[in-house]
C-alpha positions, 0 to 999 in steps of 0.5 A, spaced: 783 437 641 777 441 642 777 446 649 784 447 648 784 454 646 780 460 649 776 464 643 780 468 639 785 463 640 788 465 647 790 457 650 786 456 656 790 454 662 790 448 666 785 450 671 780 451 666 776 444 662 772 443 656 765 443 657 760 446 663 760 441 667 768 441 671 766 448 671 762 449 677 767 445 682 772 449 680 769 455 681 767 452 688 774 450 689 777 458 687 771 460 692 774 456 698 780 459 697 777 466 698 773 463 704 780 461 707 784 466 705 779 473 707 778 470 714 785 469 715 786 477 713 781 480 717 783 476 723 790 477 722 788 485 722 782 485 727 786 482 732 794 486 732 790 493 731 785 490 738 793 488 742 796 495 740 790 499 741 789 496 749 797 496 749 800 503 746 794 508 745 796 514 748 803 512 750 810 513 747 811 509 740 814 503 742 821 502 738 824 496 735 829 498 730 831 505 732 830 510 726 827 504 722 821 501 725 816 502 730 810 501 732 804 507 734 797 508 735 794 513 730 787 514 727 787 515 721 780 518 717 784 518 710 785 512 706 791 507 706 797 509 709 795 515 712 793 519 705 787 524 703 786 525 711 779 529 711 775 525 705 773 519 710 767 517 707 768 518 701 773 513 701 768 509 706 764 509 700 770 507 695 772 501 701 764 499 701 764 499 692 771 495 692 768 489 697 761 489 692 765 489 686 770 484 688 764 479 690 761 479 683 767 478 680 768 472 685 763 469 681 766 468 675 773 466 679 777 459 676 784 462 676 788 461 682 792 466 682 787 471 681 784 467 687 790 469 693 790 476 689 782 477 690 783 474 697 788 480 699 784 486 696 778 483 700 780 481 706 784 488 707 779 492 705 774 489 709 779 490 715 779 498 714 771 498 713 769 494 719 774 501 721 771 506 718 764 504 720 765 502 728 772 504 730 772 512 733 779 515 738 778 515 744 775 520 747 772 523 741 764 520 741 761 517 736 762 519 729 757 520 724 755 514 720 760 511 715 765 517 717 770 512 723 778 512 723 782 505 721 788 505 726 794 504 724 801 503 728 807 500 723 812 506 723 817 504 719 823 510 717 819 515 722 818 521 720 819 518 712 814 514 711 807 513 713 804 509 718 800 503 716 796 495 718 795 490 717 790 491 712 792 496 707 799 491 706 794 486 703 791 490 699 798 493 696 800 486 696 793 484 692 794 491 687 802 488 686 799 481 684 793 484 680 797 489 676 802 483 675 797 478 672 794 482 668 800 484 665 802 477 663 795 475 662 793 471 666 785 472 667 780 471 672 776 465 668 783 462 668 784 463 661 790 466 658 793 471 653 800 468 649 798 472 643 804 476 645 809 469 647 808 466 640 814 471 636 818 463 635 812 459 632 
């Protein structure tokens, strides 16, 4: 029964096999779902910010639901969802520190779950850096290195809630399920703590 249980008695999960050897096809596997999923994201995002710049920018926001959803261009120099207008590279750096650290994280990646979480966050954030440093209104030049604008265009309640994209709903996506598997201790390696479930032993 040896590899059956994590140090310090935390079972493993079944993703995660005894000895070195499964180790690196499974992590090969993890790493494809990134290399799936990051693209789709990126894409997805890149591609509906590239249609409703060439349709709607400068015009009238087109409506779909009256009071509910809309879509509009507006250039946003903050982070997600509009917020902290003005520090744009500061969140240029943070966008740029996130995309950098998810990267090494990846490397010690066996657990599915955190594979799709992980996915979400760096596609998202790729997304709105490719924004920040290539991406700059209309008529406004060239900005300063690292210091360009993400579109943003999904209104929904105008006037009560902020616009966003693509990008930053994977990244919320991703931050619910991160948050979600930590709290039930489902770990990146594919181990997990049940320390707490063990009450009825």
């Amino acid at each position: 029964m040896r590899g059956l249980q994590a140090t310090g008695g935390a079972p493993l999960t079944g993703d995660t096999v005894d000895g070195a050897a499964p180790a690196a096809p499974l992590a090969a596997r993890r790493i494809g779902v990134l290399a799936v999923i990051v693209p789709i994201v990126y894409l997805l995002d890149l591609v509906t910010k590239t249609i409703v710049l060439k349709t709607l920018e400068g015009r009238e926001p087109f409506v779909v639901i009256p009071d509910v959803l809309q879509f509009r261009v507006i250039f946003n120099s903050g982070a997600a969802f509009s917020l902290g207008a003005g520090m744009t590279i500061v969140f240029t750096i943070v966008a740029a520190a996130v995309v950098v650290a998810i990267l090494r994280t990846a490397r010690n990646l066996r657990s599915l779950p955190w594979a799709i979480t992980l996915s979400l966050l760096l596609g998202g954030a790729l997304g709105n850096l490719t924004d920040r440093v290539f991406r700059w209104p209309s008529g406004f030049g060239r900005p300063s290195p690292f210091q360009g604008h993400v579109v943003d265009f999904v209104e929904t309640f105008p006037g009560h809630f902020a616009v966003w994209n693509v990008a930053d709903s994977a990244i919320v996506c991703g931050g619910i399920l991160a948050v979600f598997l930590a709290w039930r201790g489902y770990q990146i390696d594919g181990t997990r703590d049940i320390r707490e479930e063990k009450k009825d032993g």
